[in-house]
N, C-alpha and C positions, 0 to 999 in steps of 0.2 A: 405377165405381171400379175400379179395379186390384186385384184379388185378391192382394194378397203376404202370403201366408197368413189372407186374411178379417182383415185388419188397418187400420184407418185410419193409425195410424202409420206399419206398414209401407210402405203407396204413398204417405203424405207425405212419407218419410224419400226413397224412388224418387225421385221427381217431385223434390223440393229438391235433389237430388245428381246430377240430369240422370243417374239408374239406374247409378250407379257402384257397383264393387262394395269390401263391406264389407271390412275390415280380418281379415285373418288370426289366429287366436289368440284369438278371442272364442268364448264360446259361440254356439247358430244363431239364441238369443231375444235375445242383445243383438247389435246390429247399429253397428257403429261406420262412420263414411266420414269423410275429411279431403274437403273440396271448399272451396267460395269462399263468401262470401255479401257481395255488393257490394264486390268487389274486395278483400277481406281473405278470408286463411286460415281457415276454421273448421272445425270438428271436428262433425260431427253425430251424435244419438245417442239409438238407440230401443230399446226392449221389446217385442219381436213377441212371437207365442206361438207354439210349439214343440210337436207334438205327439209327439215323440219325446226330450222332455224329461227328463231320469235322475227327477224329482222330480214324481208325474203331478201333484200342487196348481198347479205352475206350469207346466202345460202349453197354457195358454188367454191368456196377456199378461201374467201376475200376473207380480209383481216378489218370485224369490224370495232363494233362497242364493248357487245361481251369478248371478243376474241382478244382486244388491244388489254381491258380491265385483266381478261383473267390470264394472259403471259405476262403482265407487269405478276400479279399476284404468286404464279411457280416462281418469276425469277428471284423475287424479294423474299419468299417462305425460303429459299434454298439459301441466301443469303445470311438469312438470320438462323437458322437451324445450325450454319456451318461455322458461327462468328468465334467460336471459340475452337474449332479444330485445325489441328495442324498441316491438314491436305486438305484443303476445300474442294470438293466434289468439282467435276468437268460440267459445262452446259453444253449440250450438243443440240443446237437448233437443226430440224430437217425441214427445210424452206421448198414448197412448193404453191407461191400463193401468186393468183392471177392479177391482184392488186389490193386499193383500200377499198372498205366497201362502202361505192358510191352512192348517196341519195340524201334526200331531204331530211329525212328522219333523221338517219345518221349525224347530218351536220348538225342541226338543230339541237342535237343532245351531245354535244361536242366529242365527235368522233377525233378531232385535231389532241384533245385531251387523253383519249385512251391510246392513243398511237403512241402519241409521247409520253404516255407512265409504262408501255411497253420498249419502248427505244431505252429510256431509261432507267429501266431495270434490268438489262444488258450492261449497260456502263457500270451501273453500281455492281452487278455480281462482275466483271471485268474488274476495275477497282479495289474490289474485295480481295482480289486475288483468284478468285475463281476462273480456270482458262475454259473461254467461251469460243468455241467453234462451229461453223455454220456448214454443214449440206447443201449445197443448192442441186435437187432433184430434181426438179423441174420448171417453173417459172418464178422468177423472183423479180416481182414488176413494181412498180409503180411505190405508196408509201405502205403499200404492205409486207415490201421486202425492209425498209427502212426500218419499220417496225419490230418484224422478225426477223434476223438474222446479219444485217448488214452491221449492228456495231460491234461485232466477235472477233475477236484477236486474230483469227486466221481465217480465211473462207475456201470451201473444197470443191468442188462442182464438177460434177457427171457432164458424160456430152452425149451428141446428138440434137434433132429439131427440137425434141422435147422441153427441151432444157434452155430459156433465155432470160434475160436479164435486160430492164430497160427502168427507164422513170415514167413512161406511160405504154397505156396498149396504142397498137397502132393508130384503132378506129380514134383515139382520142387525140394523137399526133397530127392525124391528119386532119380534125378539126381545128385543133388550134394551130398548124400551118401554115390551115388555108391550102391543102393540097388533096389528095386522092390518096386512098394506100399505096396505091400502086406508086405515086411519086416519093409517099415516104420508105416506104421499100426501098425506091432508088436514090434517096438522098443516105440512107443508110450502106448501100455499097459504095458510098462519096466518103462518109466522114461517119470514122470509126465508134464516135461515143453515140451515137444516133442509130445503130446497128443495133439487133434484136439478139444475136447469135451467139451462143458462149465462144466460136472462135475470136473473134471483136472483141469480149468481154477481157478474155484472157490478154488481149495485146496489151490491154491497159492498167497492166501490172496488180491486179486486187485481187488474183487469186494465187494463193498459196501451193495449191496444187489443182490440177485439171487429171481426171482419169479418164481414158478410154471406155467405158462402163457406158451402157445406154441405160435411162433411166427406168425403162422395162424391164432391166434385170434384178428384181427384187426378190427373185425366187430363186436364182443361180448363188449356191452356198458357195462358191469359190470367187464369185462379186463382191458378194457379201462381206466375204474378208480380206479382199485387196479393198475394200472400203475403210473398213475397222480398222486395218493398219494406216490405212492413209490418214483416219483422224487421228489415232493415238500419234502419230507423225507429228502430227502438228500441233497436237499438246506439249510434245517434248520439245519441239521449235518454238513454244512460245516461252517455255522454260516462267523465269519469275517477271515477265514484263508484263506490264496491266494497261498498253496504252496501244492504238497503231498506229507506231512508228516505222513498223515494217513495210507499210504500202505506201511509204513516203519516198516520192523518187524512183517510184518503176513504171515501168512501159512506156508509152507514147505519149502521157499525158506532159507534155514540154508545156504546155501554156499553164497548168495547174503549179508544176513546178516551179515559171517563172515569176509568178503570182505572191507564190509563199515568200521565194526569195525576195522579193520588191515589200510587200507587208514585212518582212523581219528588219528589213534594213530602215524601215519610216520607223518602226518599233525604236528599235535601236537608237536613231537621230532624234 
């Protein structure tokens, strides 16, 4: 793997952008690049970690104050630059973030606000028409995956340990439990949405596509491009739709499903 700061994002974000370099005016943890992805414009865009971070909670990939402001900030510049063109540019999020960045400070200066002018600046370049697809390289936890990459029309994801998806880290599950890792471990081989693993992730129908790819292969140019095709895949899959609808009604999630149907029909009456 590429070391761009002990980051799977970061050398996916390299490797997808043929190592071009990021956009001026960003902080060093968000990394912006305009490049191509199958012959269209796209805009790429990651969460590294920064260990000279003003904020030390987001000094390791968390997605904190500046990291939430300034991916609202690419995704709205991309939005409004594209307002009047006839192919609005791809957003390719490459998601590798351990979580939000937890602490006092953060809250205090409303980190719940920069999460959400990042969440919602995905919707609005989604809306726009922009098709917004997400990488997940390597962890996509807690609201920092919410923030970054989770509201993209199609989501992709590499496997291996490397690679998990959850709403909190363990150590934080197991506080709020009330249990041991080690029990939430095993409550997670019980019941599938509580499972850390991209295989779990996938049963529960929200990803578009899963590759055999380990997330240390960011240096293998033939990775590389069964990646590339896989997102240009799913730009063509999402074709003119700007909502997701797609992940309504797959996988295991029966109780999610019976949920929507019971709300449409009180709507309805």
């Amino acid at each position: 793997m590429s070391t761009h700061n002990d980051s799977y994002g970061a050398a996916w974000l390299a490797a997808l952008t043929d190592h071009a370099e990021p956009l001026a005016g960003y902080p060093a943890s968000v990394r912006v690049i305009d490049a191509e992805l199958g012959h269209r414009a796209a805009r790429y865009i990651a969460v590294v970690p920064d260990s000279q971070a003003r904020f030390p909670r987001a000094r390791a990939g968390e997605v904190g104050l500046a990291e939430g402001w300034a991916l609202a900030r690419a995704l709205h510049d991309a939005v409004e630059a594209d307002e009047s063109a006839a192919h609005k540019r791809v957003i390719v999020a490459v998601v590798d973030v351990p979580s939000q960045a937890y602490g006092r400070t953060e809250e205090a200066y409303g980190l719940h606000q920069a999460l959400a002018a990042a969440a919602e600046g995905t919707i609005r370049a989604r809306r726009a028409g922009h098709p917004v697809v997400t990488l997940i390289a390597g962890k996509a936890m807690s609201g920092g995956f919410l923030a970054h990459g989770y509201q993209a029309n199609r989501l992709v994801a590499l496997s291996g340990e490397g690679v998990q998806v959850h709403a909190m880290g363990k150590q934080a599950a197991a506080r709020i439990t009330q249990r041991s890792v080690e029990g939430v471990e095993q409550l997670a081989r019980e019941i599938t949405p509580m499972a850390y693993d991209i295989d779990s992730y996938e049963r529960l129908g929200l990803l578009h596509a899963r590759l055999d790819i380990a997330p240390t292969a960011s240096d293998d140019a033939k990775a590389v491009e069964r990646v590339r095709q896989a997102l240009a895949d799913a730009v063509a899959d999402i074709g003119d739709t700007r909502d997701l609808s797609a992940r309504i009604g797959q996988g295991e999630r029966t109780a999610t499903a019976a949920v929507r149907q019971r709300l449409a029909e009180v709507w309805a009456g």
